[in-house]
C-alpha positions in Angstrom: 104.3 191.0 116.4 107.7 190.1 117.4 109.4 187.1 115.2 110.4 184.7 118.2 106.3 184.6 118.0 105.4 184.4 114.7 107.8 181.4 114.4 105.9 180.1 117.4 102.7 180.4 115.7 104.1 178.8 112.5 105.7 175.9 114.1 101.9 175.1 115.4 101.0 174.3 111.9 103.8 171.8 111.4 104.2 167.9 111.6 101.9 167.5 114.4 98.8 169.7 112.9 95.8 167.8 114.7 93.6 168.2 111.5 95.9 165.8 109.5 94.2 162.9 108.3 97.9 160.4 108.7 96.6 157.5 111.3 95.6 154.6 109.4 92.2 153.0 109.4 93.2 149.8 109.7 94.4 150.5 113.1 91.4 152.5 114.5 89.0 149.6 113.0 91.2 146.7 115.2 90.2 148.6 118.2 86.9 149.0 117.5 86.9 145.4 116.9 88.6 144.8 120.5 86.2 147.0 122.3 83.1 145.1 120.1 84.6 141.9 121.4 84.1 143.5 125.3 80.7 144.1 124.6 81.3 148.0 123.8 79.6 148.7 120.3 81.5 150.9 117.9 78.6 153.4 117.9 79.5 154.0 121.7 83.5 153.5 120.9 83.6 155.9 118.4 80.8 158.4 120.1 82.0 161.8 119.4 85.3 160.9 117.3 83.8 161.8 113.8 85.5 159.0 112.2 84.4 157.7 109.4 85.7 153.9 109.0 85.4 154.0 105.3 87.7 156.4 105.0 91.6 156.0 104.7 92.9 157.6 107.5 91.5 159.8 110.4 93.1 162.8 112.0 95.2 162.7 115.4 92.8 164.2 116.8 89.7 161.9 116.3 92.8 158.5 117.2 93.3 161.0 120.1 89.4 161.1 120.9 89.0 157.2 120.4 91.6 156.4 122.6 90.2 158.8 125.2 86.5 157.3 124.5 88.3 153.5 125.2 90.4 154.5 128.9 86.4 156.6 130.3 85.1 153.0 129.0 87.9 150.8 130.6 89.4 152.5 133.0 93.3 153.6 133.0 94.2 150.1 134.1 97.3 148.6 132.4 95.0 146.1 131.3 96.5 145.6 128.1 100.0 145.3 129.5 98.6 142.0 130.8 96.8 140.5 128.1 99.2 138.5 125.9 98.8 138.9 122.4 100.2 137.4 119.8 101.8 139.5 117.1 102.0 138.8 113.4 104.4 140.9 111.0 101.2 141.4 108.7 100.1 143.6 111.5 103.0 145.9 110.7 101.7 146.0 106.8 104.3 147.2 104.8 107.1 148.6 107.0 106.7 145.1 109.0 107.9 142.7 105.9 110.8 145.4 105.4 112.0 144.7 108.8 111.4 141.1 108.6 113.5 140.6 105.0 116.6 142.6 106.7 119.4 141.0 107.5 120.3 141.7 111.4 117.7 143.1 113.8 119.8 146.7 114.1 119.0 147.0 110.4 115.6 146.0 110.8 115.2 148.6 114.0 116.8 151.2 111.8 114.0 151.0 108.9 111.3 151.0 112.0 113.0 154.3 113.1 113.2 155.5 110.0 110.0 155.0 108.6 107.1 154.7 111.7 105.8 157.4 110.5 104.3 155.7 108.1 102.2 154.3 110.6 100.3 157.4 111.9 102.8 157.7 114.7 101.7 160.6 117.2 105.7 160.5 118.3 109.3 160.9 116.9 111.3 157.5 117.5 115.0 157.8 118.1 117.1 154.8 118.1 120.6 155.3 119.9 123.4 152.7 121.2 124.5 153.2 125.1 127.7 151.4 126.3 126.2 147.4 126.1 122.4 148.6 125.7 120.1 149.3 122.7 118.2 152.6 123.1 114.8 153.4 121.3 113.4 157.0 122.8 110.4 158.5 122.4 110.7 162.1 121.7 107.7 165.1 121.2 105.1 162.8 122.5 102.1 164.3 120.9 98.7 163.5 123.3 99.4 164.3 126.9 98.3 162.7 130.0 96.3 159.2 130.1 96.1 158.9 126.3 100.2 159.7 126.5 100.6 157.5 128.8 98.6 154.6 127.1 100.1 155.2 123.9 104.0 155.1 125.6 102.5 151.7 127.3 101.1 150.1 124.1 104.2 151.4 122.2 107.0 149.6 124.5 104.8 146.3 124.6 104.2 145.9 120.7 108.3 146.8 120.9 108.9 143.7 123.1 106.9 141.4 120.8 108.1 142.5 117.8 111.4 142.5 118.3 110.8 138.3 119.6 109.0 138.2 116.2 112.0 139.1 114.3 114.9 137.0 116.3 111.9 134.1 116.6 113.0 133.4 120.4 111.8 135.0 123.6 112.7 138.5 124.2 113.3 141.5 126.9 114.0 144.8 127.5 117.1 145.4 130.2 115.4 148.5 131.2 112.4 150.8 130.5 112.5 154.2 131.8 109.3 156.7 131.8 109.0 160.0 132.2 105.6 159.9 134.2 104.6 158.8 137.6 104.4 155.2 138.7 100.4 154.5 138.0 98.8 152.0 140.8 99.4 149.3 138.6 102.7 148.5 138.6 103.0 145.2 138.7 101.7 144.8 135.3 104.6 146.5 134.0 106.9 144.0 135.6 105.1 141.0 134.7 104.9 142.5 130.9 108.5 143.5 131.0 110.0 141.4 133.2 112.9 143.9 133.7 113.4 147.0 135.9 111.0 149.4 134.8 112.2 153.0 136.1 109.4 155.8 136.7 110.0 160.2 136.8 112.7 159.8 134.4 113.8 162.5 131.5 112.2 160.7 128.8 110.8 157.6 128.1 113.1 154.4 126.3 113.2 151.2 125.5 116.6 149.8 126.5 117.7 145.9 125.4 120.9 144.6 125.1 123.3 145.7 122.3 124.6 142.5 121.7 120.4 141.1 119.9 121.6 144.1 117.6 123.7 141.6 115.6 122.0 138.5 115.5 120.7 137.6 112.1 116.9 137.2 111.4 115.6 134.1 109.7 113.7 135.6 107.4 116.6 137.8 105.7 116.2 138.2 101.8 118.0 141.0 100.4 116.2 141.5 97.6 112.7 141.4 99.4 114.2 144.1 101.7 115.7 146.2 98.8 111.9 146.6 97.2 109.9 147.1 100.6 111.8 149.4 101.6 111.6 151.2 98.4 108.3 151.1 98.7 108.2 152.7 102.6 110.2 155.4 101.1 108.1 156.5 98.2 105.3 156.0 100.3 106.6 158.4 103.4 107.9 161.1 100.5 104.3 161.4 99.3 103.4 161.7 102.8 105.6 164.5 103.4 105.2 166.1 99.9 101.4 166.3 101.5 102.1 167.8 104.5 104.6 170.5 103.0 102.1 171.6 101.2 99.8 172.7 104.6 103.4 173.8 106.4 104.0 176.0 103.6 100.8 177.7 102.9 100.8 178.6 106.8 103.9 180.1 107.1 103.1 181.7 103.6 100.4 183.3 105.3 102.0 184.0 108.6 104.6 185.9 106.9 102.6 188.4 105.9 99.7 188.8 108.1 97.1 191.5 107.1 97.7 190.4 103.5 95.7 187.5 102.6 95.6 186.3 98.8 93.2 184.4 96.7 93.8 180.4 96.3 94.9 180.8 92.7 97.9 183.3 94.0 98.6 180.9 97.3 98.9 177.6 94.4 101.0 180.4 92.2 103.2 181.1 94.5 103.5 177.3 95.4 104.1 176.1 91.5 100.6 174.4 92.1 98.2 174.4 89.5 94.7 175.4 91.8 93.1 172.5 90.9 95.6 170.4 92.1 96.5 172.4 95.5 92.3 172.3 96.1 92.6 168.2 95.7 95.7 167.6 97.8 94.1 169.6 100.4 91.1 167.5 100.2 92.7 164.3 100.2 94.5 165.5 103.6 90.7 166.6 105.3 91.7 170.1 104.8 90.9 172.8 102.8 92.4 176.5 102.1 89.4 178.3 104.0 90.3 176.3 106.5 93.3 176.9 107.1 93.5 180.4 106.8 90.8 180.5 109.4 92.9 178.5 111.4 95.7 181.5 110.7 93.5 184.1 111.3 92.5 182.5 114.7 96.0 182.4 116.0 96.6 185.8 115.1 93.5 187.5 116.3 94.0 185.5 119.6 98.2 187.1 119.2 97.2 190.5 119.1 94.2 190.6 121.7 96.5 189.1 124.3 100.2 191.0 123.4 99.0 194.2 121.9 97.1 197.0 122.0 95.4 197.0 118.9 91.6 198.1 118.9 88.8 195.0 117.5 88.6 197.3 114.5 92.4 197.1 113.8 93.2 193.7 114.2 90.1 192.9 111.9 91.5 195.2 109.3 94.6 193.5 109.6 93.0 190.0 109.5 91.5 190.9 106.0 87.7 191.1 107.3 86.2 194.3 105.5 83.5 194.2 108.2 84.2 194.4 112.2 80.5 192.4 112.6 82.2 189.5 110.5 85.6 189.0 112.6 83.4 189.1 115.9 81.0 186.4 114.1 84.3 184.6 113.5 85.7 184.7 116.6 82.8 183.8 118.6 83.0 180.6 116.2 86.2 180.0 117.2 86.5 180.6 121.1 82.6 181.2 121.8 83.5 184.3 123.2 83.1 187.9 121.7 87.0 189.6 121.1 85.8 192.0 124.0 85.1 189.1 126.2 88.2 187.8 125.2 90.9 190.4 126.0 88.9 191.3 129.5 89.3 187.7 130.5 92.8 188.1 129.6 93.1 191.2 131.4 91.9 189.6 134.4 93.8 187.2 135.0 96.9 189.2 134.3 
């Protein structure tokens, strides 16, 4: 396999993994709670998602799933670009007082930035200054389509009324570009931004005026600041400690396919007790099968589509002493048989 691919493979296993369990409870129970209040029960909400609401977190994938469940159930509307809501900076938990103690609203925009991970985010927030206007950009958007687009929509509101929360006056954008079609309801943009909001662009940002950047915030304590923002920093290290840990046993395992060790040898190699790699992995709603069934998936699915390796090689190479067991696998994984598989490929070459 050529290395441009392998790095390909390996970067599939990275921040965005859908498996991670990162996106906050909290959040997923104040929607079910919004759709309970329209009459939808969270049975019907949540139909499919797997979530379990006692849990800490839930996966992207399952947020990604709920959000879907809520646009078949409403409708792709813009409905709640019209529906005012006030915010609160207990909403924002943690990261929210951090901002609010700063002392000007660029350093509080610059802690958002800097920590929204913390948050579940299923993006990467740059924050940039352009001649007089403040930029905030959305870059590697992770869900695609409708949910995308809902989650760009929801993301630019709840940036308009925070950013009024912290200066305690009324607030708007200059501009709002998107990187999508104009949707049939337009004018609920304009009457939520009340600003020129600019469609089919490069990316999507948030663009206010430079000049909000230096206005104090009445809420400033220095001290306060100092310690939550401690705190969003230890908290986003352990985050990322977590997630190293998955990252690295991939591309441990991608860098030498057909050689597949033990747990013990994969937490040896790691400076991880096993015990302690097995509970890590648990907390994040992983496990090592798992993800070296994940590996073995990409690769079987590499080699049937860029090589010409028989199903009784690339099963050698996968580690599977038995051809029956990698066909049972891989019907598991694709519900096709590896046969099936490369013929469909072959096809549609």
């Amino acid at each position: 396999m050529k290395i441009s691919k392998l790095s390909e493979l390996q970067s599939r296993f990275h921040n965005y993994s859908l498996d991670k369990r990162v996106f906050p409870t909290p959040l997923v129970q104040s929607l079910v709670q919004s759709m309970e209040e329209r009459g939808i029960p969270a049975d019907i909400s949540l139909a499919g998602t797997g979530i379990d609401l006692s849990s800490d977190r839930v996966t992207y994938q399952q947020r990604i799933d709920q959000l879907s469940n809520m646009l078949d159930l409403l409708g792709m509307n813009g409905g709640w670009l019209e529906s005012p809501r006030t915010a609160f900076i207990s909403d924002y938990g943690l990261l929210g007082y951090a901002m609010m103690s700063s002392a000007t609203l660029e350093q509080a925009v610059q802690i958002a930035v800097k920590y929204h991970k913390m948050a579940g985010a299923m993006f990467e927030l740059a924050f940039d200054v352009d001649g007089d206007e403040a930029v905030l950009r959305i870059d590697h958007l992770l869900p695609d389509g409708r949910v995308g687009q809902y989650t760009v929509e929801e993301l630019f509101a709840g940036i308009s009324r925070l950013i009024g929360l912290l200066l305690g006056r009324d607030h708007r954008p200059s501009r709002v570009l998107l990187n999508y079609p104009a949707p049939e309801y337009i004018e609920k943009y304009l009457r939520c931004f009340r600003c020129p909001v600019i469609f089919d662009q490069t990316s999507c940002q948030y663009r206010f005026s430079r000049a909000e950047l230096s206005e104090s915030l009445a809420e400033a304590d220095a001290n306060t600041a100092r310690i939550c923002e401690e705190s969003c920093r230890k908290l986003l290290n352990q985050m990322e400690i977590d997630d190293d840990i998955i990252s690295r046993i991939c591309h441990l395992l991608l860098s030498t396919p057909g050689e597949f060790p033990k747990l013990d040898a994969v937490a040896n190699k790691l400076s991880l007790g096993a015990r302690t790699m097995r509970r890590r992995l648990n907390e994040l709603g992983t496990s090592y099968q798992r993800i070296l069934d994940d590996v073995r998936r990409e690769l079987a699915i590499e080699y049937l589509r860029t090589t010409n390796l028989t199903v009784q090689e690339i099963a050698e190479l996968l580690g599977y002493s038995e051809v029956t067991n990698f066909r049972r696998a891989f019907m598991r994984w694709v519900e096709m048989s590896p046969y099936q598989y490369r013929k469909q490929i072959d096809s549609l070459a």
